[in-house]
N, CA, C and O atoms as a CHARMM CRD file, in Angstrom:
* protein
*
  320
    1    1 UNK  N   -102.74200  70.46700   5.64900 PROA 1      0.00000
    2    1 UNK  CA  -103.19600  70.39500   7.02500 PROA 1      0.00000
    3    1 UNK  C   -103.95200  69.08900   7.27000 PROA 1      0.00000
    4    1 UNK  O   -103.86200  68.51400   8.35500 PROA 1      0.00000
    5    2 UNK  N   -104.70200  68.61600   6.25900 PROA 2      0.00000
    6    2 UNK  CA  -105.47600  67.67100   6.65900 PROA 2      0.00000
    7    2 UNK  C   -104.30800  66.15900   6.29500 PROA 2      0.00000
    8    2 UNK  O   -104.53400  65.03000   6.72900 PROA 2      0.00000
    9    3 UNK  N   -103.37700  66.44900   5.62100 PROA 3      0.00000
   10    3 UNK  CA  -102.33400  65.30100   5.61100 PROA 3      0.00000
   11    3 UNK  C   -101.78800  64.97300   6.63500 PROA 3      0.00000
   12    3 UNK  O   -101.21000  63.89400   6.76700 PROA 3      0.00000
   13    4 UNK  N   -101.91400  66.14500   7.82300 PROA 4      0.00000
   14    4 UNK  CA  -100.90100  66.31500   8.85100 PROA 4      0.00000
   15    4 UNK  C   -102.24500  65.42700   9.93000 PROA 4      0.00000
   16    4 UNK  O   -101.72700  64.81800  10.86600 PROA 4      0.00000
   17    5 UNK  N   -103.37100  65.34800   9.88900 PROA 5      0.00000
   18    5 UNK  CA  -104.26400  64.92400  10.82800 PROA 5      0.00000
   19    5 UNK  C   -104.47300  63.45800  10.25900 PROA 5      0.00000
   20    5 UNK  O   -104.97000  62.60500  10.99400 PROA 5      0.00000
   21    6 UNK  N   -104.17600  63.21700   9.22900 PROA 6      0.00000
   22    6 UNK  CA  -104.71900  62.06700   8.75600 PROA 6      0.00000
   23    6 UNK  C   -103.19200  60.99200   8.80900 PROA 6      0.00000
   24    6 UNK  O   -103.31000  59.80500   8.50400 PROA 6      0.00000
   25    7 UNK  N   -101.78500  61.57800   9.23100 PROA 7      0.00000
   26    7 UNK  CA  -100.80700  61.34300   9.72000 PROA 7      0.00000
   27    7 UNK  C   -100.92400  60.96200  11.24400 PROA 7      0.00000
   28    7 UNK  O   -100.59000  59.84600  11.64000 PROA 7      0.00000
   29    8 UNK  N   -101.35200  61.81900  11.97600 PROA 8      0.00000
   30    8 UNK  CA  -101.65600  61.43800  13.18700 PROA 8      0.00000
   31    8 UNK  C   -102.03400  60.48900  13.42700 PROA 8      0.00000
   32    8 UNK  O   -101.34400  59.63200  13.97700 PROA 8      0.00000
   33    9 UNK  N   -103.46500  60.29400  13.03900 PROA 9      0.00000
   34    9 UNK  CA  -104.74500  59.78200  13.16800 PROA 9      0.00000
   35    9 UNK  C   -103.98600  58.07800  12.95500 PROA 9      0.00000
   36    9 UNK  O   -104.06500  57.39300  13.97500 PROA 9      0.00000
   37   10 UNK  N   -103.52900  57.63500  12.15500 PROA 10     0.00000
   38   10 UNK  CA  -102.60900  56.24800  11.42000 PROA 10     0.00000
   39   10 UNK  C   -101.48200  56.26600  12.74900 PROA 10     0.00000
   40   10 UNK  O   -101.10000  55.12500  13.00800 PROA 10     0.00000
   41   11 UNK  N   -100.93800  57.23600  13.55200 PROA 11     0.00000
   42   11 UNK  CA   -99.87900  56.82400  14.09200 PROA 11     0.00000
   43   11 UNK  C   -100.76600  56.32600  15.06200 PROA 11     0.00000
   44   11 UNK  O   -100.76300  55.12300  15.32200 PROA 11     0.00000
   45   12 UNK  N   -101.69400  57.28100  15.75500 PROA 12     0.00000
   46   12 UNK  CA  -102.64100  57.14400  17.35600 PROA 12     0.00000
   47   12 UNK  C   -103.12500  55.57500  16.77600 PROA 12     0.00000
   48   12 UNK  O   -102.79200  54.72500  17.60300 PROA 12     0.00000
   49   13 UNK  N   -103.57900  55.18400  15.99100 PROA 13     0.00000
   50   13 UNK  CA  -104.10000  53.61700  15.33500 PROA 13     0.00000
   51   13 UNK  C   -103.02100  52.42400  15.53700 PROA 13     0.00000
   52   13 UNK  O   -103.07700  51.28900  16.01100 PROA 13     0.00000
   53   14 UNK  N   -102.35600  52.95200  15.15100 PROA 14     0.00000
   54   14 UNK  CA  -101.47700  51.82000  15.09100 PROA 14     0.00000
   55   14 UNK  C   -100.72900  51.69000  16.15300 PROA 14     0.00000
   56   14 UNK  O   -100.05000  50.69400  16.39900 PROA 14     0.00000
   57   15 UNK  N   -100.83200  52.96100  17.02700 PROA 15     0.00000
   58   15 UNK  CA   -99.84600  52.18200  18.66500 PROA 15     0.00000
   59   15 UNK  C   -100.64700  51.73100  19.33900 PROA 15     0.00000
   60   15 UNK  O   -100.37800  50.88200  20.18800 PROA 15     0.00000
   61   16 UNK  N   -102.08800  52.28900  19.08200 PROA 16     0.00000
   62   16 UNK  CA  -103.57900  51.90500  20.18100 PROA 16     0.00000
   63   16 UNK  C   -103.51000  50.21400  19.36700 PROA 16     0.00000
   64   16 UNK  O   -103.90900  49.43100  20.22900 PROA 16     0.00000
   65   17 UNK  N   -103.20300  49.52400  18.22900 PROA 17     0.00000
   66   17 UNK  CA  -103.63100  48.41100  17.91200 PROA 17     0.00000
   67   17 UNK  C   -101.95100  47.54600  18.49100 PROA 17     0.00000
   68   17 UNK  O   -101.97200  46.34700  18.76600 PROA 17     0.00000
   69   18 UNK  N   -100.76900  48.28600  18.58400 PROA 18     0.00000
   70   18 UNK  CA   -99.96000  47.30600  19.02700 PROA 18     0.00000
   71   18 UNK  C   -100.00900  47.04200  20.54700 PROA 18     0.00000
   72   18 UNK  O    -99.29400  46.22900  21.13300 PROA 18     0.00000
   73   19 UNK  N   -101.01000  47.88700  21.14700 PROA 19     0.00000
   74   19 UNK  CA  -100.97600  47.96700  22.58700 PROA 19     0.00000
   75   19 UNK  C   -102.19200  46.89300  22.72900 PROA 19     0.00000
   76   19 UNK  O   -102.67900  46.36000  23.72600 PROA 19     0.00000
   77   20 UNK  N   -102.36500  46.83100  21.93300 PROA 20     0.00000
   78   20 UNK  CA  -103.58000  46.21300  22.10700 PROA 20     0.00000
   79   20 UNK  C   -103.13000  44.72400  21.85000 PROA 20     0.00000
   80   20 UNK  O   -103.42800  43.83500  22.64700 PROA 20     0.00000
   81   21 UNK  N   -102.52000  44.52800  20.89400 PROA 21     0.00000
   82   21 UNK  CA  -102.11200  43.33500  20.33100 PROA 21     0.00000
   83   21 UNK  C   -100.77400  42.39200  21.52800 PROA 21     0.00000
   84   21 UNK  O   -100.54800  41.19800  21.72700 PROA 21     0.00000
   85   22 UNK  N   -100.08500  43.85800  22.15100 PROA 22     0.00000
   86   22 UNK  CA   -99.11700  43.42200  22.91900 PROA 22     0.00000
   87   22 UNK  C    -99.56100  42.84300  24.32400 PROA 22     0.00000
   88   22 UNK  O    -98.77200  42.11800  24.93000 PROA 22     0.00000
   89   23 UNK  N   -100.96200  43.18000  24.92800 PROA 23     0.00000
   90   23 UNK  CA  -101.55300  43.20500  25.84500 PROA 23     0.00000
   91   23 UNK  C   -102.41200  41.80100  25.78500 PROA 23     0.00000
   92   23 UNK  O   -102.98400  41.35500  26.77900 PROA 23     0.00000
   93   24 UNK  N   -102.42300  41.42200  25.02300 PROA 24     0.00000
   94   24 UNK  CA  -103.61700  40.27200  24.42400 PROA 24     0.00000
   95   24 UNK  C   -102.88200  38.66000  24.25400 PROA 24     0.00000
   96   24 UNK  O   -103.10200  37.50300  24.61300 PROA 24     0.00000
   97   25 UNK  N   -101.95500  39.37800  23.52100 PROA 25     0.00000
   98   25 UNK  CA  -101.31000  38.43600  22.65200 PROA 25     0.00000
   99   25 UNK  C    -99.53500  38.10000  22.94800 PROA 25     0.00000
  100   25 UNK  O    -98.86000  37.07900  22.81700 PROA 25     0.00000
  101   26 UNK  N    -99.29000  39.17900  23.29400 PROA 26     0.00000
  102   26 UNK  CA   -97.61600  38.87600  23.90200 PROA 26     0.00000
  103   26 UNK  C    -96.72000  38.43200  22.18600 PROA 26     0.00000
  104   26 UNK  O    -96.09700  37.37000  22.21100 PROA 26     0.00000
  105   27 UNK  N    -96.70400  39.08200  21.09200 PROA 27     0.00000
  106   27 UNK  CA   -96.46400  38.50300  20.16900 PROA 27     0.00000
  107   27 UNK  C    -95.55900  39.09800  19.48600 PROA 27     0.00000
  108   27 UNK  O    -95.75700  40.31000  19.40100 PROA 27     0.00000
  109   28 UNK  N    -94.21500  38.54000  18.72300 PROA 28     0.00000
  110   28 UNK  CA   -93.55800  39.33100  18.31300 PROA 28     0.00000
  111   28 UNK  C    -94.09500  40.42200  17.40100 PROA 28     0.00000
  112   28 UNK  O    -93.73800  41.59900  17.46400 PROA 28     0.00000
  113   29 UNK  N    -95.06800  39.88100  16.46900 PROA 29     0.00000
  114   29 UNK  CA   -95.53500  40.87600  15.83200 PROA 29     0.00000
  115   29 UNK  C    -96.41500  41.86900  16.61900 PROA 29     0.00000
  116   29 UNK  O    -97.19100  42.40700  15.82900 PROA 29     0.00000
  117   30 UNK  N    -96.52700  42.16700  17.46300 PROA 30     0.00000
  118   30 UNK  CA   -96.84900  43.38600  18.07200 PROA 30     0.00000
  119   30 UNK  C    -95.16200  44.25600  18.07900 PROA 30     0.00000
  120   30 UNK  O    -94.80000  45.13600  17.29800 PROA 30     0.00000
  121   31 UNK  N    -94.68500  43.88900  18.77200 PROA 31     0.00000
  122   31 UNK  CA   -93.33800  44.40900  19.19000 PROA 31     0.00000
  123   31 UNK  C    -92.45500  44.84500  17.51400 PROA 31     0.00000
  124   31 UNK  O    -91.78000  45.84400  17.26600 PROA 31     0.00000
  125   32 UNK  N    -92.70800  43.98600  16.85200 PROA 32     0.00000
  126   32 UNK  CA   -92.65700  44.76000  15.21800 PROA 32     0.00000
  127   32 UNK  C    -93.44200  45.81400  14.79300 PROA 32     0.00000
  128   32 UNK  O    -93.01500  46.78700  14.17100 PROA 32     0.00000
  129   33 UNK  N    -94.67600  45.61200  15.15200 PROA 33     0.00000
  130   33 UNK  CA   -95.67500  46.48700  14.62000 PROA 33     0.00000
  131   33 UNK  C    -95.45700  47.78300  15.38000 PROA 33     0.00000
  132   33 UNK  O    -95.68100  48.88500  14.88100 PROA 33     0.00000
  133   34 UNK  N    -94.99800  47.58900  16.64200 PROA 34     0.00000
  134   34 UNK  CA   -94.52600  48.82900  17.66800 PROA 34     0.00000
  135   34 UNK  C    -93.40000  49.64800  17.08300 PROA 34     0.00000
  136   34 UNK  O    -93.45400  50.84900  16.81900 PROA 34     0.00000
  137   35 UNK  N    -92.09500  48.61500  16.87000 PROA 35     0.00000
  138   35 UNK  CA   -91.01300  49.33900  16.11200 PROA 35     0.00000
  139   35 UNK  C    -91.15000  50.28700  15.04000 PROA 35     0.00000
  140   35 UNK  O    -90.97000  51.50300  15.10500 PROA 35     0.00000
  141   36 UNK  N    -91.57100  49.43000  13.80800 PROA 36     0.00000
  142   36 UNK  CA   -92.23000  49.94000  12.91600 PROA 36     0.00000
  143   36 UNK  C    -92.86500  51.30000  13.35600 PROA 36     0.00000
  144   36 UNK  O    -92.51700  52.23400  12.63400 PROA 36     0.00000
  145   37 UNK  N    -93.51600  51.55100  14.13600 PROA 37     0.00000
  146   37 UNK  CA   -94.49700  53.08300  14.19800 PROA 37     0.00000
  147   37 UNK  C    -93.51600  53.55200  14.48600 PROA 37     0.00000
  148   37 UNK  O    -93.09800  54.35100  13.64800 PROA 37     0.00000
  149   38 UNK  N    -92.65500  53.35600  15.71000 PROA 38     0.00000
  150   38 UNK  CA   -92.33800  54.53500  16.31400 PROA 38     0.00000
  151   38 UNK  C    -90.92200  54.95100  15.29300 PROA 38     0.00000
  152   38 UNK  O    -90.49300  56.09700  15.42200 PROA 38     0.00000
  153   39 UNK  N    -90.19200  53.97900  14.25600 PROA 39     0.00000
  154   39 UNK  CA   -88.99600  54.13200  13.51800 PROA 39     0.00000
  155   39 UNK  C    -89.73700  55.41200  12.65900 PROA 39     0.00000
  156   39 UNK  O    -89.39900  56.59100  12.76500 PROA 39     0.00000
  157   40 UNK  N    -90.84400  54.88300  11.77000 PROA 40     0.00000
  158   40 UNK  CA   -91.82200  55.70000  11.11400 PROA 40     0.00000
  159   40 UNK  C    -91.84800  57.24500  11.34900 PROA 40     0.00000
  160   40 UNK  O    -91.69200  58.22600  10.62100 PROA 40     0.00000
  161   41 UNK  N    -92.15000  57.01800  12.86200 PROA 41     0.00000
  162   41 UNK  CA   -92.84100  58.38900  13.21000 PROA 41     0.00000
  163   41 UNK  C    -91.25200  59.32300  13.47400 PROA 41     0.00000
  164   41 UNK  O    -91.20100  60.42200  12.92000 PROA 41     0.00000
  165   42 UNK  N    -90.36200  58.99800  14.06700 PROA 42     0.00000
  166   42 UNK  CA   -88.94200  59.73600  13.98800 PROA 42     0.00000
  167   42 UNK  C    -88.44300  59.85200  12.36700 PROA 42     0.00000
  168   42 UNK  O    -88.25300  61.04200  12.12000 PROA 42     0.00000
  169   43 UNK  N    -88.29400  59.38100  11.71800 PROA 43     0.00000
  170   43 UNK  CA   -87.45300  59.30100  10.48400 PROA 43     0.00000
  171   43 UNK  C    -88.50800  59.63700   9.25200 PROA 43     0.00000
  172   43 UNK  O    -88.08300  59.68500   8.09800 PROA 43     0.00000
  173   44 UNK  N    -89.68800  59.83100   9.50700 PROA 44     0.00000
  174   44 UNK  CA   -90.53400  59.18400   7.97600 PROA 44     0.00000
  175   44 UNK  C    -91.74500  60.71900   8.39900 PROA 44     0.00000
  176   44 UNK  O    -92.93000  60.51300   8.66200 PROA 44     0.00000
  177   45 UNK  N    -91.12600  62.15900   8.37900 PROA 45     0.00000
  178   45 UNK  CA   -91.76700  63.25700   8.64300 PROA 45     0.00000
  179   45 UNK  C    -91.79000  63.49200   7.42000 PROA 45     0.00000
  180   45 UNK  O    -90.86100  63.04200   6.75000 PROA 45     0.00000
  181   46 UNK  N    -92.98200  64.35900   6.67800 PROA 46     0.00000
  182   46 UNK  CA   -93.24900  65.14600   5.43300 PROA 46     0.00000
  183   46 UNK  C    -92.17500  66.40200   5.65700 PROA 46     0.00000
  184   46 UNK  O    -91.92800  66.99100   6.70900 PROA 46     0.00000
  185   47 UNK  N    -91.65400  66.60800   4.41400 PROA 47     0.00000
  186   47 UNK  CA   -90.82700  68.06900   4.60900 PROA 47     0.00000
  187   47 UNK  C    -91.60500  69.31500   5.11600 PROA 47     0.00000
  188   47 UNK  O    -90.99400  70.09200   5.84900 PROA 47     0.00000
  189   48 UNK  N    -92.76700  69.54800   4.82300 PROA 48     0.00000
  190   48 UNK  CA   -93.32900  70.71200   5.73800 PROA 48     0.00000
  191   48 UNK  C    -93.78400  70.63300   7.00900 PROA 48     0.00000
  192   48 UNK  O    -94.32000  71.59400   7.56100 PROA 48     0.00000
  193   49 UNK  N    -93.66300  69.84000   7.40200 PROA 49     0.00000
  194   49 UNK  CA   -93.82100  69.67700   9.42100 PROA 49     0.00000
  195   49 UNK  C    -92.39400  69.88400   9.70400 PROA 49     0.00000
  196   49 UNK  O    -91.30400  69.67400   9.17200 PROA 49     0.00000
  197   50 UNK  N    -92.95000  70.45700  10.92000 PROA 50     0.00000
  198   50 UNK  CA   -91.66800  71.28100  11.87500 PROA 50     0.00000
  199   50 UNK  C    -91.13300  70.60800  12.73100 PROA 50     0.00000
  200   50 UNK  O    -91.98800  69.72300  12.71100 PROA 50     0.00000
  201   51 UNK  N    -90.44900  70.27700  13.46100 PROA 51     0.00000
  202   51 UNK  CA   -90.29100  70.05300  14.85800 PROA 51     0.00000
  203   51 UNK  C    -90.20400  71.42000  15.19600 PROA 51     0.00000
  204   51 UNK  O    -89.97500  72.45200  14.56500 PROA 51     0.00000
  205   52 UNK  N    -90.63100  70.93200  17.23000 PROA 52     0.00000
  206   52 UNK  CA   -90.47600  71.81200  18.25400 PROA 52     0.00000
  207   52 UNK  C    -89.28800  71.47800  18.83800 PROA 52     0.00000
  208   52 UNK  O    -89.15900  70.60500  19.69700 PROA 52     0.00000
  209   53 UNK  N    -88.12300  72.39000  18.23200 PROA 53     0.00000
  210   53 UNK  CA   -86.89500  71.92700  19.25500 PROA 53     0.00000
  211   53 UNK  C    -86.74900  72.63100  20.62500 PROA 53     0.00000
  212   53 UNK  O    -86.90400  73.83600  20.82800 PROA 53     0.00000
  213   54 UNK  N    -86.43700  71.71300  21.50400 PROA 54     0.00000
  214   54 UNK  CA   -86.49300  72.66600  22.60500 PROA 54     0.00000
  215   54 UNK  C    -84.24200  73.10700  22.99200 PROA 54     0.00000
  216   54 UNK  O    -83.35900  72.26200  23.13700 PROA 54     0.00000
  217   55 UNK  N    -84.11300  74.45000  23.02400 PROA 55     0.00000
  218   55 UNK  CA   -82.63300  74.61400  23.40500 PROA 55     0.00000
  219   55 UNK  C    -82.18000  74.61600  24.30900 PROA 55     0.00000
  220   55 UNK  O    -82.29100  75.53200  25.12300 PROA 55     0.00000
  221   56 UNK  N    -81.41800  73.43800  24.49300 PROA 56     0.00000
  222   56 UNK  CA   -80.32200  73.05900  25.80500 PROA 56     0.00000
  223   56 UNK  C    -79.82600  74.60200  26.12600 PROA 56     0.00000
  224   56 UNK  O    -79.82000  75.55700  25.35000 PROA 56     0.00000
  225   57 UNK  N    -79.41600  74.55200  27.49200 PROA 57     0.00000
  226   57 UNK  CA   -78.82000  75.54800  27.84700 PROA 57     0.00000
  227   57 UNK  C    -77.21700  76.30500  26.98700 PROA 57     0.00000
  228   57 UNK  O    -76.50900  75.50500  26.37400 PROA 57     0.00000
  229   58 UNK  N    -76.89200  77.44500  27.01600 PROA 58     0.00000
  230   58 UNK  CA   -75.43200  77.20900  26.43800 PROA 58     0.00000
  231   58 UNK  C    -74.79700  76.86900  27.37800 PROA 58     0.00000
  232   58 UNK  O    -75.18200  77.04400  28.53500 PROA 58     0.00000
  233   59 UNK  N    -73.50000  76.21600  26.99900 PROA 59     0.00000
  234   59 UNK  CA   -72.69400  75.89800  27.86400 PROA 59     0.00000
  235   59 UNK  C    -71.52400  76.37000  28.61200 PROA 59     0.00000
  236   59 UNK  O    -70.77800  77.04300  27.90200 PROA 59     0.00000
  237   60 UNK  N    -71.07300  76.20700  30.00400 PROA 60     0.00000
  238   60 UNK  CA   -70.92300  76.52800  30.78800 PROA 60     0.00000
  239   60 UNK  C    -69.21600  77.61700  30.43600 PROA 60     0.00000
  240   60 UNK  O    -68.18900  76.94400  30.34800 PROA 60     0.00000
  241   61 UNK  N    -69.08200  79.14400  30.27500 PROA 61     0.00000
  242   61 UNK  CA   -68.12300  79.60000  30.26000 PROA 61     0.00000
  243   61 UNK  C    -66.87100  79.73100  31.77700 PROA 61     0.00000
  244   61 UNK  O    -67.21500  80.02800  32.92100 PROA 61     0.00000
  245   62 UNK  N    -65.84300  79.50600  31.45400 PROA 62     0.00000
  246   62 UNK  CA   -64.87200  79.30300  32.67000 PROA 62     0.00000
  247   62 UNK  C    -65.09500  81.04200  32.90200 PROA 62     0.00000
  248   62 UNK  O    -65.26000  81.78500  31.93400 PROA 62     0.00000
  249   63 UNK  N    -65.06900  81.58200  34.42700 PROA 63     0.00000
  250   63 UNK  CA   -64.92600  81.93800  34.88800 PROA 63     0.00000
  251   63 UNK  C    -66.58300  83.18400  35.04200 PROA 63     0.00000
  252   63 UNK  O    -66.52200  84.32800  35.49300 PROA 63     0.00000
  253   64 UNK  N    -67.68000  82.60000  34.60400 PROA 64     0.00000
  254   64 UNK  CA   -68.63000  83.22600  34.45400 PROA 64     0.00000
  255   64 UNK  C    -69.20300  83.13200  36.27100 PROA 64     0.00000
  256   64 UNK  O    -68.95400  82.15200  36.97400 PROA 64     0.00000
  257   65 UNK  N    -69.84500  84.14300  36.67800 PROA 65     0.00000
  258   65 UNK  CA   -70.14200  84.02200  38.15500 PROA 65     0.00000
  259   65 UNK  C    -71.21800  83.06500  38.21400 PROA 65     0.00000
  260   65 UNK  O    -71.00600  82.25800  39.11900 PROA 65     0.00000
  261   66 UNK  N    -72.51000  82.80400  37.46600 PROA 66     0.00000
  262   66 UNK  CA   -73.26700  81.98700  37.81700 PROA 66     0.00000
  263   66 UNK  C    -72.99600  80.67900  38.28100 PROA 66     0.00000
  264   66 UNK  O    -73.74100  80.18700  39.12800 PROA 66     0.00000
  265   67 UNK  N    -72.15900  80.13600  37.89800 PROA 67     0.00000
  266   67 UNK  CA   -71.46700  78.43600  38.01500 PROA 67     0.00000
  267   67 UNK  C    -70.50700  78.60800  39.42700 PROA 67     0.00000
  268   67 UNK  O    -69.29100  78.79700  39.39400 PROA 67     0.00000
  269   68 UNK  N    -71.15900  78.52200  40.41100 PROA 68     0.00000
  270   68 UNK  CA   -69.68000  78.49900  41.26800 PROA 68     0.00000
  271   68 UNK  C    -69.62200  77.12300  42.11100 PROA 68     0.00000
  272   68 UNK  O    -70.72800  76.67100  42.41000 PROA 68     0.00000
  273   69 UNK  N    -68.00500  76.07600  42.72100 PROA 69     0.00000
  274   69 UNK  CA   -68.49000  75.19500  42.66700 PROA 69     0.00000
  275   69 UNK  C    -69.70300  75.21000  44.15800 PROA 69     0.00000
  276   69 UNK  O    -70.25600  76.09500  44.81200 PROA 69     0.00000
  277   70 UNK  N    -69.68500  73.99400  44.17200 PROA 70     0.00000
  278   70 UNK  CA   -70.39800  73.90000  45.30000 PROA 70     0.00000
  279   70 UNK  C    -69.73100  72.96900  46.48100 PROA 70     0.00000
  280   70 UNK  O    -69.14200  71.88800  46.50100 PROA 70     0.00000
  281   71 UNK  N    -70.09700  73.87500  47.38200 PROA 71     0.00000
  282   71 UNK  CA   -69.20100  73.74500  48.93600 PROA 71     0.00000
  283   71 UNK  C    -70.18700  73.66200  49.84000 PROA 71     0.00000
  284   71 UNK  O    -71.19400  74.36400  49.93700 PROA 71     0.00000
  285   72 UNK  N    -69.78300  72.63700  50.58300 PROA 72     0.00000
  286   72 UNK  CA   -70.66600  72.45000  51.82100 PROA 72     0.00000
  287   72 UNK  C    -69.95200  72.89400  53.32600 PROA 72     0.00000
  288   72 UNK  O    -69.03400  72.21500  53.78700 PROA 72     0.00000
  289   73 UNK  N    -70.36600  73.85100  53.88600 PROA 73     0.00000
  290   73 UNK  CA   -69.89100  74.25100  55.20900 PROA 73     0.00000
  291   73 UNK  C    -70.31600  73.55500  56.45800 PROA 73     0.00000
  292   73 UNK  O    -71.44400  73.55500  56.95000 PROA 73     0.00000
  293   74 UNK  N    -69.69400  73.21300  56.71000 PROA 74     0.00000
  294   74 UNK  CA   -69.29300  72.17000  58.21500 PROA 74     0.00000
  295   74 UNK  C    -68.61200  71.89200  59.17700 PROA 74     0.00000
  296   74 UNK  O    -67.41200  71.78500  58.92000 PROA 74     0.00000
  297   75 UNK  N    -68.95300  71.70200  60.37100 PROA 75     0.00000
  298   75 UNK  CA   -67.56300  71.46900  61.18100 PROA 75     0.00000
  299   75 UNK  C    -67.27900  70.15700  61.26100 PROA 75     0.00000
  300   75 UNK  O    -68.09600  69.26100  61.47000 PROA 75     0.00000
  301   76 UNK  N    -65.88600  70.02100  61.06000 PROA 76     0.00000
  302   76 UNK  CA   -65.07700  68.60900  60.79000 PROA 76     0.00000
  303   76 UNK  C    -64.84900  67.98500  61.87400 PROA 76     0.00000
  304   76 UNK  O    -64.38800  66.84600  61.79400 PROA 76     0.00000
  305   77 UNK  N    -65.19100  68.74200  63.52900 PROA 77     0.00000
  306   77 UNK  CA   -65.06200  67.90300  64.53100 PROA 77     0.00000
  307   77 UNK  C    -66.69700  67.40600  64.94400 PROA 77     0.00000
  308   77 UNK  O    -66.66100  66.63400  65.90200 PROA 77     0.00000
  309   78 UNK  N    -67.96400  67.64400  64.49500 PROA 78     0.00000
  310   78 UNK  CA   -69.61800  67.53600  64.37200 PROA 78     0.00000
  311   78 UNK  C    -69.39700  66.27800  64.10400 PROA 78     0.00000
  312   78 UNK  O    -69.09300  66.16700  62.91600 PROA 78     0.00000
  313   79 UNK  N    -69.41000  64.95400  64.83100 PROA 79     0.00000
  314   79 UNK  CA   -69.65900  64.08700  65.07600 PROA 79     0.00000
  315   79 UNK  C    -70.74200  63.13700  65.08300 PROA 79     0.00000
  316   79 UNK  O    -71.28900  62.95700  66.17100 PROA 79     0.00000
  317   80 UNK  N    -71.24300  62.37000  63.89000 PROA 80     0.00000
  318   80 UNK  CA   -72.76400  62.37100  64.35800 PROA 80     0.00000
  319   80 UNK  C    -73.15900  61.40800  65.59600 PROA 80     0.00000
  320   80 UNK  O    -74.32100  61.36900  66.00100 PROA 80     0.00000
């Protein structure tokens, strides 16, 4: 648990110092130092942290009633 805060704690650091660096300085090495975290933080998880996946809807079955298309009713001589 405390690996998992002391994980954090290094990511919140290091985007607060490229924001900082990017804001100041305009420098590639900010924009590295940015990459770097955020490649890190997607790809470079400890095996016991979870993600929160969130589930897309299922997808759409032919002839299910919820999906119907959509039609707009109008009169074709309504002129604007």
């Amino acid at each position: 648990m405390l690996r998992a805060y002391f994980r954090l704690i290094l990511f919140l650091a290091g985007v607060v110092g490229a924001v900082i660096l990017f804001a100041f300085a305009f420098t590639a090495g900010a924009v590295v130092l940015f990459v770097i975290i955020v490649v890190l933080a997607l790809f470079g998880r400890s095996p016991n942290l979870q993600w929160r996946v969130v589930h897309p809807r299922p997808p759409h079955r032919e002839g299910s009633p919820d999906k119907e298309p959509l039609t707009i009713d109008h009169d074709p001589n309504d002129l604007p």
